[in-house]
C-alpha positions in Angstrom: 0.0 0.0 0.0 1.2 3.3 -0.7 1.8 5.9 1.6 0.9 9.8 1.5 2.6 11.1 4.5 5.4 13.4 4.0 6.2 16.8 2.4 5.2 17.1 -2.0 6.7 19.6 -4.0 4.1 20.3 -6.6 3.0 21.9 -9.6 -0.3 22.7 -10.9 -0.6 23.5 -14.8 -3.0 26.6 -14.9 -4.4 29.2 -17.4 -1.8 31.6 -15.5 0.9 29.5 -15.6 2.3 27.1 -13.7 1.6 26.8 -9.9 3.9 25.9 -7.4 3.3 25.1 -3.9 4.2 22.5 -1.1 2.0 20.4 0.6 2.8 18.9 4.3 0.4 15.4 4.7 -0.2 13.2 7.5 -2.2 10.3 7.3 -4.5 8.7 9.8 -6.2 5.5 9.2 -7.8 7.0 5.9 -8.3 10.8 6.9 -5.6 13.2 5.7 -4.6 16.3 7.2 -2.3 18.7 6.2 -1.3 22.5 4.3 -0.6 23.5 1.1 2.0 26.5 0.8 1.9 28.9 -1.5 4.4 32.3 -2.5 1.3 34.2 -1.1 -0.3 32.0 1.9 -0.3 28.8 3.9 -4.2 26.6 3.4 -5.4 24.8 5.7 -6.3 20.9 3.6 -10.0 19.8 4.8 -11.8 16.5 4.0 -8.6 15.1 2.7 -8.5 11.0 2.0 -6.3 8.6 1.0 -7.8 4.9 0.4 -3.9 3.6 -0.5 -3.9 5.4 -4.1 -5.8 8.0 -4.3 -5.5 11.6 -3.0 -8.2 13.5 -2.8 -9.0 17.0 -0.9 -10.6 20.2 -0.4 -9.1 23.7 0.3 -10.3 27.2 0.4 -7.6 29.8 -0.8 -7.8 33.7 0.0 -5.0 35.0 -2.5 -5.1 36.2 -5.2 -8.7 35.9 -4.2 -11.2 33.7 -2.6 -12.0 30.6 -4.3 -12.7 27.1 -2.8 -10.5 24.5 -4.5 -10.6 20.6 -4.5 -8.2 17.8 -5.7 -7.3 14.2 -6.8 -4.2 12.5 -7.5 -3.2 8.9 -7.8 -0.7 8.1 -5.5 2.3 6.0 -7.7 5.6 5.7 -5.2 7.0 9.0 -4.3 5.3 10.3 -7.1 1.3 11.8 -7.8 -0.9 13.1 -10.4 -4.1 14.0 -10.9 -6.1 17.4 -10.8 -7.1 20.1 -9.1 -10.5 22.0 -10.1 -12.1 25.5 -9.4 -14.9 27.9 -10.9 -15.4 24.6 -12.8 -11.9 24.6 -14.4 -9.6 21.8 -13.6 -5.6 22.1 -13.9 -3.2 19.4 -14.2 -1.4 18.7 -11.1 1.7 16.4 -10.3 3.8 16.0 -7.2 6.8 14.5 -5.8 8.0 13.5 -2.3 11.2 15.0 -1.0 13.5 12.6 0.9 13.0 12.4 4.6 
């Protein structure tokens, strides 16, 4: 079973051009808590869950304005993609672990 603990550089593939952030996850049974760091802000990650390969989460961001935000990603090693949708647009998004 995979694992989706640790800290994921990542990069979303947006209409503004690509998105960089860092997410921080800790796993519990199959609940999934966490942040997401941005340049602009730190975001709280609500309803995450992670059945063993898939990722999936919710997040509301305040810059460079208000949107609420969620994701998927299958979960392939130290690796993940998926996507990440809002305003009923979705962006590419991939990830990788960094080494503990």
């Amino acid at each position: 079973m995979a694992s989706i603990d640790g800290t994921w550089d990542c990069v979303s593939s947006t209409p503004m051009g690509e998105q960089k952030s860092v997410m921080t996850l800790k796993c519990e049974g199959e609940a999934v808590s966490g942040t997401s760091t941005t340049d602009l802000e730190t975001i709280e990650i609500t309803d995450g869950h992670f059945d063993g390969r898939t990722f999936s989460w919710k997040m509301k961001i305040t810059e460079p304005f208000r949107m609420s935000m969620k994701g998927e990603v299958v979960v392939d090693g130290d690796g993940f993609a998926g996507a990440v949708s809002a305003m009923m647009m979705s962006s590419d998004m991939k990830g990788t672990r960094r080494s503990a």
